[in-house]
C-alpha positions in Angstrom: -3.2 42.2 -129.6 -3.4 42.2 -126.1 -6.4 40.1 -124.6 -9.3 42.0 -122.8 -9.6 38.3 -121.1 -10.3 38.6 -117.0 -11.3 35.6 -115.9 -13.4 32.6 -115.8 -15.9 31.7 -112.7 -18.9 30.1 -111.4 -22.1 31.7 -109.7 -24.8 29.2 -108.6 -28.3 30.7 -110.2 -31.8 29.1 -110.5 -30.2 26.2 -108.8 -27.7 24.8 -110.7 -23.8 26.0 -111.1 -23.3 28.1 -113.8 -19.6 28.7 -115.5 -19.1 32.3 -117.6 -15.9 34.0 -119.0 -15.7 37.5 -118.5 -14.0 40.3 -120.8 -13.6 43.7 -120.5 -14.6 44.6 -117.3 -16.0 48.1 -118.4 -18.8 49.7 -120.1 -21.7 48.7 -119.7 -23.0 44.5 -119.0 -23.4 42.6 -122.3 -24.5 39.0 -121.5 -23.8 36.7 -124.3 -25.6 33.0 -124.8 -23.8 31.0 -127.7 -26.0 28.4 -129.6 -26.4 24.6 -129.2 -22.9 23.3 -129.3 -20.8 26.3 -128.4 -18.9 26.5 -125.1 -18.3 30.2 -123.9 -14.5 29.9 -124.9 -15.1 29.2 -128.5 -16.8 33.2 -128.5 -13.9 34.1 -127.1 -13.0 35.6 -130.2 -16.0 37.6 -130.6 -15.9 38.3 -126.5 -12.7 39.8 -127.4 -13.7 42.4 -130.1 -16.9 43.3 -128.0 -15.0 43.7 -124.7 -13.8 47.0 -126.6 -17.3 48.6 -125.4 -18.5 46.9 -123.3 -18.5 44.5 -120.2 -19.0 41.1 -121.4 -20.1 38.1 -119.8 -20.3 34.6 -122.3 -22.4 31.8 -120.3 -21.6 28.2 -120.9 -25.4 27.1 -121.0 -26.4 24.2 -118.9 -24.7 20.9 -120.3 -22.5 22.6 -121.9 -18.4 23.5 -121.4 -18.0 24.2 -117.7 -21.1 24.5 -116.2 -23.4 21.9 -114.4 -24.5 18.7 -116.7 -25.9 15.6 -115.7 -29.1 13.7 -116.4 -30.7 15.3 -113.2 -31.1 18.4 -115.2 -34.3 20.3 -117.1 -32.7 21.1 -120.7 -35.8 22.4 -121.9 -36.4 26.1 -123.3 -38.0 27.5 -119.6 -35.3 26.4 -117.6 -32.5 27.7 -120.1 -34.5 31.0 -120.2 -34.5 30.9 -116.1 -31.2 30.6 -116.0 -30.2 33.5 -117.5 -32.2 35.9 -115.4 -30.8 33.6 -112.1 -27.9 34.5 -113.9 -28.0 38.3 -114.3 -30.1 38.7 -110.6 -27.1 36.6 -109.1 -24.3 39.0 -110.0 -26.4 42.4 -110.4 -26.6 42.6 -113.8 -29.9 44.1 -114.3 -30.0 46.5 -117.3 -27.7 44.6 -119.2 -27.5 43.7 -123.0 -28.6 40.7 -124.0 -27.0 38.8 -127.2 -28.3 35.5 -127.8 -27.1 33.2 -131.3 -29.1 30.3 -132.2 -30.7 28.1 -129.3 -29.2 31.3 -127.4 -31.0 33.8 -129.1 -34.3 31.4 -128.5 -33.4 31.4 -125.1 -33.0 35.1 -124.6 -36.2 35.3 -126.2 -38.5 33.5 -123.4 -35.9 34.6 -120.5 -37.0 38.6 -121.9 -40.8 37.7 -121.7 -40.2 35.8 -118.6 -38.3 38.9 -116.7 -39.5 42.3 -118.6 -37.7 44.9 -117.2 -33.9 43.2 -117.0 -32.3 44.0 -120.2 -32.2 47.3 -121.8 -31.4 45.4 -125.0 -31.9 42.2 -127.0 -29.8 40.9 -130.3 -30.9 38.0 -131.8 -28.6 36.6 -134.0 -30.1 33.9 -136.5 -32.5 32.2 -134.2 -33.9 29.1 -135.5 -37.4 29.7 -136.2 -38.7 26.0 -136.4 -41.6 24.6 -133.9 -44.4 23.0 -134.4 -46.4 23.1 -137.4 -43.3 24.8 -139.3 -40.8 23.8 -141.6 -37.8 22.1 -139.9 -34.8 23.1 -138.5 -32.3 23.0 -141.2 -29.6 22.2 -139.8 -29.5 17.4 -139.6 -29.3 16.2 -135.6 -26.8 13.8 -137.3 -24.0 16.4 -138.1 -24.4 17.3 -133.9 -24.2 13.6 -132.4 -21.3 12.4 -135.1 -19.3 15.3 -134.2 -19.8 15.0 -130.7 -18.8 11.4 -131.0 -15.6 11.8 -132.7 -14.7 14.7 -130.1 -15.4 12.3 -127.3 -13.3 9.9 -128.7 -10.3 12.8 -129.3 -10.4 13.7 -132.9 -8.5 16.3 -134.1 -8.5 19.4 -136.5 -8.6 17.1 -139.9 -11.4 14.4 -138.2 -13.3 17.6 -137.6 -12.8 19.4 -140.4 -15.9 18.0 -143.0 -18.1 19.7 -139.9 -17.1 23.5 -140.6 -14.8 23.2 -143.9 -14.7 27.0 -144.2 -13.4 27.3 -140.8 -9.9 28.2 -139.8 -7.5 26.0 -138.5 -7.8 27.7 -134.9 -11.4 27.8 -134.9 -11.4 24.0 -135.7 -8.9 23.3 -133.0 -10.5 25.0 -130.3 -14.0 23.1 -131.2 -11.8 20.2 -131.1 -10.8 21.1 -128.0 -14.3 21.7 -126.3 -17.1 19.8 -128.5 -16.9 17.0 -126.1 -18.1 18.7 -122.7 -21.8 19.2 -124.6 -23.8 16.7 -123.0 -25.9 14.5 -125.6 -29.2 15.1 -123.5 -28.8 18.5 -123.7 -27.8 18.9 -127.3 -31.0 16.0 -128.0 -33.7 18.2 -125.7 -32.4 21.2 -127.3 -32.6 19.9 -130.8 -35.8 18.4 -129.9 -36.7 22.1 -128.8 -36.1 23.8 -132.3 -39.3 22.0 -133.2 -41.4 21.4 -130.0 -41.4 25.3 -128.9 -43.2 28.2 -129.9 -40.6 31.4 -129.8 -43.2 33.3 -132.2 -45.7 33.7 -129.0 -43.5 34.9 -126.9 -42.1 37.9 -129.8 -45.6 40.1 -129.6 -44.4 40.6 -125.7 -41.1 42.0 -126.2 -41.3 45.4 -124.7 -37.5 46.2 -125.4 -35.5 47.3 -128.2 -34.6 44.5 -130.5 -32.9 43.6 -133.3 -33.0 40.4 -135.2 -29.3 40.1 -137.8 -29.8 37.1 -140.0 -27.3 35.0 -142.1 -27.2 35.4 -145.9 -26.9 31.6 -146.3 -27.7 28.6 -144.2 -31.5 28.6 -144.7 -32.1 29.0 -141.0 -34.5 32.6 -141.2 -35.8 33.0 -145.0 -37.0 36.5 -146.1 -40.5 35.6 -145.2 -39.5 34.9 -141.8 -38.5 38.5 -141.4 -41.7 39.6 -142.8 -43.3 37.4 -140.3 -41.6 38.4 -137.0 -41.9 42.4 -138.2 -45.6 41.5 -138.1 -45.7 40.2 -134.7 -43.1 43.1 -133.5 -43.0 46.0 -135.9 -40.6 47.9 -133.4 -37.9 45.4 -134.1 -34.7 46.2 -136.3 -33.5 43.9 -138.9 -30.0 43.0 -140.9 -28.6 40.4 -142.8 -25.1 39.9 -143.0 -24.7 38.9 -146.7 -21.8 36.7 -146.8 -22.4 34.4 -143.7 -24.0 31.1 -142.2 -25.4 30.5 -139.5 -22.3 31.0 -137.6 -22.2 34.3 -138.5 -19.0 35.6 -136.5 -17.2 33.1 -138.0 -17.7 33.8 -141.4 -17.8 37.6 -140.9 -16.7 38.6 -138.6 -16.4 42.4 -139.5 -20.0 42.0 -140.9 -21.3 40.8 -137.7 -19.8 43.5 -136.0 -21.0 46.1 -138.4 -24.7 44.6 -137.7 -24.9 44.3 -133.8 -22.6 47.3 -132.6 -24.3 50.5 -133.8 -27.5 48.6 -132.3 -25.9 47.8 -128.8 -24.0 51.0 -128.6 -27.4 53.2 -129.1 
């Protein structure tokens, strides 16, 4: 297959540099945030599939792959939310899909109620729905800073591998690869996050289409949880892709594709 790959680069936004990898290059914007310990390149696969339709942009969130890290930075929910609309402002991509998985689809949450008006789209694709006063994250901090560890330390595919067992070679190789530019702060504040912020308040003030796709396993959004977030936005669309964790792409891919195109493409 030929890659729809263009390029990598950096844009400074809300103050800080950011690093994105852009595929495609036509159709119209899709801006993609991946979830707590997912550099842009490890989407790359899913970029790659979506590029067919669209223009897509995959941010490596503060602390995270190639963009800015350091203990001088705000890893908190608001300033992860202000960064993507510094983001899409900074390169004139108002109008633009939004795709957000895990801490990513929390994030595009606050950055829509922040900005109304800059996406013509949201996808939220299994967004932890901990915070305070709800049940926890499911998903232990341990399995995060252990992995991290060993990647720091250069493990490979097999020291890696009791992470993601149903993961592919390649996919294991490529977290390998990346795991260790996730700054611990960031993955501990945003971890921290999962259970200090409230993403339900900001749902009732989503004024664009949305769609929330859920996993058929991992625990992370039960059935009353979709019950719940219908009540607080009974415009919004809902899916679950049967055979999938958390990391949904990964397990199915063709299912995950099945559940967000027809919605962006609309």
């Amino acid at each position: 297959m030929i890659s729809r790959f263009i390029a990598g680069a950096n844009v400074h936004a809300n103050g800080i540099r950011q690093h994105y990898l852009r595929y495609g290059g036509a159709g119209r914007p899709l801006v993609l945030v991946p979830g707590i310990t997912s550099p842009a390149i490890t989407w790359g696969f899913v970029a790659e599939e979506l590029a067919r339709d669209f223009d897509v942009y995959v941010l490596d969130v503060r602390g995270r792959g190639l963009s800015e890290a350091g203990n001088h930075l705000d890893y908190g929910l608001d300033a992860c939310a202000a960064d993507i609309v510094a983001f899409v402002d900074a390169l004139d991509l108002r109008g633009s899909l939004l795709l957000g998985h895990s801490m990513g689809a929390r994030h595009a949450i606050r950055a829509c109620r922040l900005a109304p008006g800059r996406f013509s789209r949201l996808a939220l694709i299994d967004p932890p729905v901990s915070g305070p006063g709800r049940r926890p994250y499911p998903a232990n901090l341990d399995w995060y800073v252990d992995s991290m560890a060993l990647a720091r330390r250069g493990a490979g595919i097999e020291a890696l591998r009791r992470f993601t067992p149903s993961w592919t070679d390649e996919q294991i190789a490529l977290r390998a690869e990346w795991l260790h530019t996730c700054d611990q702060a960031a993955i501990l504040s945003s971890y921290a996050g999962f259970h200090d912020d409230d993403i339900h308040v900001d749902i009732p003030h989503l004024s664009l289409p949305t769609l929330l796709v859920a996993a058929g396993r991992g625990g992370v959004i039960l059935d009353e949880d979709v019950e719940e977030i219908r009540a607080l936005l009974p415009s919004i669309e809902t899916c679950r892709v049967a055979d999938a964790g958390h990391m949904i792409p990964w397990d199915d891919l063709p299912g995950f594709l099945a559940a967000v195109r027809p919605f962006l493409t609309a």
